[in-house]
N, C-alpha and C positions, 0 to 999 in steps of 0.2 A: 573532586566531585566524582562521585559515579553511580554506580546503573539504580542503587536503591534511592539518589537525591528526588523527591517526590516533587520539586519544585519546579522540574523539567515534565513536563507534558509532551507537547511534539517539539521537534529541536529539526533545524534546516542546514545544513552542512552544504557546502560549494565541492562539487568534486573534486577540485582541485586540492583543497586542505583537508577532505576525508583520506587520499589516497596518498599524499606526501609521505606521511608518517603510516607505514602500514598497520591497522591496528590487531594485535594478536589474534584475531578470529578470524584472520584473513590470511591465506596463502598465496604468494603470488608465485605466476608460474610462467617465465615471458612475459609477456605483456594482459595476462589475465590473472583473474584471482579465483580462488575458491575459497567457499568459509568454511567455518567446523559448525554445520546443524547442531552440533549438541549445546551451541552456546547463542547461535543467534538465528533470526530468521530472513532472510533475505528476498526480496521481492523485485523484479526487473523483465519489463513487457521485452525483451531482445537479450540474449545472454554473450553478447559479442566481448563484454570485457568479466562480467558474474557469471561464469559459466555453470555455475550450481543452483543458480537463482530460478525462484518459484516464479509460475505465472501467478501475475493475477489474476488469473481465473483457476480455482483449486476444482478438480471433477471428485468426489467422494463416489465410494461405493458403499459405507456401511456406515452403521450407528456408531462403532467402535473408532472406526477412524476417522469423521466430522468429532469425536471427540477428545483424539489425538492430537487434530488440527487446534481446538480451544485451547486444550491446554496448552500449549506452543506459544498459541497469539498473547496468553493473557499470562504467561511465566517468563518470554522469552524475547529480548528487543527487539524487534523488529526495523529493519532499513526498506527502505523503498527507491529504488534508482527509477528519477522521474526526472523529464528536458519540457522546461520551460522557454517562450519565446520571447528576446527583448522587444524594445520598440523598433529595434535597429533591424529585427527581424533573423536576426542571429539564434540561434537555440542554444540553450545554455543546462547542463545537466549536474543536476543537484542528488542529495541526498536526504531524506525525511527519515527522521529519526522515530520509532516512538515507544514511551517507557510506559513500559506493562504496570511497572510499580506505582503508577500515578494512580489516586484512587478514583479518579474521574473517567480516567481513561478506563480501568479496571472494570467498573462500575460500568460503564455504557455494554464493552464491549461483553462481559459476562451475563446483561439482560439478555441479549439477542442471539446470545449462543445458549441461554437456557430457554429460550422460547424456541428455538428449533429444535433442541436436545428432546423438549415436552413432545410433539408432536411427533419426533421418530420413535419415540418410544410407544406410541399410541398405536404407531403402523409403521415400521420401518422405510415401505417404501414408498412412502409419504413423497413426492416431489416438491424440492424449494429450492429456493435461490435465496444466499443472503449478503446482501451489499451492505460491507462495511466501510462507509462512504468518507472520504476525507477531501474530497474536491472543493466544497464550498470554502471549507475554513484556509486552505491551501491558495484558492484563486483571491480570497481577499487579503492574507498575507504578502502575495506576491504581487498585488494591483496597486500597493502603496509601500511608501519608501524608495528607497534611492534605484532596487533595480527595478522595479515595473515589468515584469515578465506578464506573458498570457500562458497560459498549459499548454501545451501539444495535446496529450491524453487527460482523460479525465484520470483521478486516481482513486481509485479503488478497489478492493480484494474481494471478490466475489467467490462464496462457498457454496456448489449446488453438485446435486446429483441429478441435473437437468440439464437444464442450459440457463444462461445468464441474459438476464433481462436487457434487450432491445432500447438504447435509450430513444430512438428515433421515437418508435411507437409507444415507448410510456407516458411521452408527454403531448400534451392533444396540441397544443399550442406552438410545438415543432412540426404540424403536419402541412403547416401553410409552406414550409418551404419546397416541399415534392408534391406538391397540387400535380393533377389530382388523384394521384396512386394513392397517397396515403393518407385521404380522406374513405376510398373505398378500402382498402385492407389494414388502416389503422383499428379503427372500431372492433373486427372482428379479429386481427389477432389480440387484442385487448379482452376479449369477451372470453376466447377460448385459453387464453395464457391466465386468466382469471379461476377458469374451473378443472384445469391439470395442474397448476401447480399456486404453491405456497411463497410470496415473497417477502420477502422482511428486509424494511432499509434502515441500515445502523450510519444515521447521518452523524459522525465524529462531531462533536461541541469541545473545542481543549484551545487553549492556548498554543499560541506556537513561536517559539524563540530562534534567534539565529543564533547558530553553534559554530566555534572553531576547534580544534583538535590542538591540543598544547604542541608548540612545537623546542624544541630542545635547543637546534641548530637556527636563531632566527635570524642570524644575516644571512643565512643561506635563502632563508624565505624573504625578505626583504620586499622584493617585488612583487610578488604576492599579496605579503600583509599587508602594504599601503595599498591595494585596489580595494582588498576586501575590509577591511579594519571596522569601517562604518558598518557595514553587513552584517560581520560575526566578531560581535563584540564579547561573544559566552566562551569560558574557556570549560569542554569536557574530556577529562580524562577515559582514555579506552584502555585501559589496561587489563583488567580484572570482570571481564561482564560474569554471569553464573555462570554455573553447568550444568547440564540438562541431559541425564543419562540415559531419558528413552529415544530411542530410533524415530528420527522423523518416518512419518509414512510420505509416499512415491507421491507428488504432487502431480497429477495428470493436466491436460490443459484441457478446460471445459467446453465443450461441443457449444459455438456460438449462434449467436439466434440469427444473425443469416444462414448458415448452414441449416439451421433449423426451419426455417423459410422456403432454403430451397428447397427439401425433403419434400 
């Protein structure tokens, strides 16, 4: 199986059997790794073991390079290093896969980077935020079946040459829980975050599968397999992802809306 199988949407990998077998995009260096940007994209809120890994939150500074960034998202696999928490309260740190080639996936993520793509062209410096949201379909994956995790973070890749939208204050219905501060400055950062900038929420709709990484040597894995077996029942070959001959651009991490708050 690999990167063009169209049947694979998002795919859930256990860090443990993503990193066993290291896959060719991956350089390890001691106890870290680095990839080769020209072949995947990597995503990880801490770079303590992805030391190359993009924030979720990407800062753009132009038209040319938010569309740099699309083409990357929607040509090139993308990983996402996310730690979910069991019930036992443990955190537990996974890998999210997701295939560009999926035409669903494709499809969602290519609306929402041409309805921003539209409006930089209209005025460059147009301010937006755009969340391409995978949290829902992630938290109901992980709320059923055998391991029952909760998120730590939420996950998602926010593209703005702003700043990235405040979950507290986006939803009025979270304001009961900081009574009563954020009944008085919810309203109005809502009001004015409404008329400086532009948001667009790419809520991900996809299927999502649990993935293991073929392993060669499996009495070596033994231990392993029999925990996860039920888990990752998908076997995906990493051998061969594309290649992708333009230069990532410098992924900056984007000016958060507390900081923004404090200002």
């Amino acid at each position: 199986m690999d990167y063009s199988n169209m049947s694979i949407e998002i795919g859930v990998f256990h860090i443990l059997n993503f990193l066993h077998k290291t896959p060719r995009f991956l350089t390890k260096v001691g106890k870290k790794f680095h990839h080769n940007a020209n072949e995947v994209n990597v995503f990880s809120e801490k770079r303590r073991r992805f030391v190359d890994a993009y924030s979720f939150n990407i800062s753009v500074g132009s038209l040319a390079e938010f569309q740099t960034i699309g083409r990357r998202l929607t040509n090139l696999p993308t990983y996402m290093i996310v730690k979910y928490e069991e019930r036992e309260g443990h955190p537990e740190t996974f890998v999210v896969y997701i295939n560009p080639s999926a035409p669903r996936i494709k499809q969602q993520l290519t609306e929402y980077l041409n309805q921003v793509e539209t409006i930089l062209h209209r005025n460059e410096t147009t301010r937006f935020a755009l969340d391409i949201d995978f949290s829902d379909i992630l938290k109901q994956y992980f709320s059923t079946g055998c391991c029952s995790c909760q998120p730590i973070l939420d996950c998602r890749i926010t593209i703005t040459n702003f700043t990235s939208r405040n979950k507290l204050f986006s939803h009025p219905a979270l304001w009961c829980l900081c009574l009563p501060v954020c009944l008085l400055i919810g309203p109005l950062h809502c009001a004015y975050r409404q008329a400086v900038c532009k948001d667009f929420a790419c809520k991900v709709d996809a299927e999502v599968q649990p993935l293991v990484i073929s392993q060669n040597n499996r009495a070596q894995n033994r231990n392993m397999e029999a925990q996860h077996q039920d888990f990752f029942p998908i076997s995906l070959s990493l051998e061969e992802p594309p290649l992708y001959s333009e230069p990532p651009p410098t992924y900056h991490q984007a000016i958060t809306s507390s900081e923004f708050l404090s200002s």
